[in-house]
N, C-alpha and C positions, 0 to 999 in steps of 0.2 A: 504494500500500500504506500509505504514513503517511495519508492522509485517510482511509484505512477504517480503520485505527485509531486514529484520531483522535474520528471519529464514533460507533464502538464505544465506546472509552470516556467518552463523553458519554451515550450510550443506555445502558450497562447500569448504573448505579449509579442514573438515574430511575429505570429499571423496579425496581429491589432496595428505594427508597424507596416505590413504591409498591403494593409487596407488603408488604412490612415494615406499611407506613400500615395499609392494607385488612384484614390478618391482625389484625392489635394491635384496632383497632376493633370489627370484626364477632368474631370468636374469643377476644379475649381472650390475655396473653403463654403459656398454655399449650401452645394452638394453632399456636406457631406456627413451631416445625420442620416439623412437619407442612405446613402450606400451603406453606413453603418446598419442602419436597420435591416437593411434589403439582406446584408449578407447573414447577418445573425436570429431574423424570422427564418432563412433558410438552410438555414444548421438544425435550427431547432425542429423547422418538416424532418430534416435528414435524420438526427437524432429520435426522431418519434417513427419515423417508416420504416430505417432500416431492421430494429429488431424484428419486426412482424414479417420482412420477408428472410432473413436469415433465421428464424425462431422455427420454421416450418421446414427448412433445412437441415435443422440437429436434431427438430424430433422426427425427420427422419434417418437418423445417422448418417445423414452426406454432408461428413465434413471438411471432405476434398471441395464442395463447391460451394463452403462457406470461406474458407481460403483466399478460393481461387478469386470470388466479390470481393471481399478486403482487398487483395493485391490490386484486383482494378480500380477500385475506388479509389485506392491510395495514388492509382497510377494518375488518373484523373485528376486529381487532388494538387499532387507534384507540377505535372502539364500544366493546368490553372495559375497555377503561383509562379512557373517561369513564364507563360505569357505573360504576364500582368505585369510586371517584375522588368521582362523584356522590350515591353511596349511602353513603360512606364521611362527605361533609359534611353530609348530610343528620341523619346518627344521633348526628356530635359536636353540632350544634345542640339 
């Protein structure tokens, strides 16, 4: 429990830096309660739907393709943050 919360809070203050970065850049500081919210109600869908399709996964014991979602989520997830990231260096240049 302390390494998940350890790594927790190493991971969410990146992620709020580079929301924070990406909104300020592309939107402008008006913007950006708004993209604040946009991104964090849609965590919160993700955090409430994923259990319910991976939860029908384990109670079927296929947890080869409860894995395999994580990996692509994650992979997903990664892609996301270096576009953002990318397009974000790209536009202060």
């Amino acid at each position: 429990m302390a390494a998940t919360g350890f790594f927790a809070g190493i991971a969410v203050p990146s992620r709020d830096l580079l929301i924070r970065r990406a909104a300020m850049s592309r939107f402008g500081q008006a913007a950006f309660g708004r993209v604040y919210g946009f991104v964090y109600a849609g965590a919160d869908v993700g955090l409430a739907l994923v259990p319910l399709a991976f939860g029908g996964f384990m109670d079927g014991r296929r947890f080869a393709e409860v894995f395999a979602g994580i990996a692509l989520l994650q992979a997903l997830a990664i892609a996301a943050a270096l576009r953002v990231g990318g397009s974000e260096t790209q536009t202060a240049a």
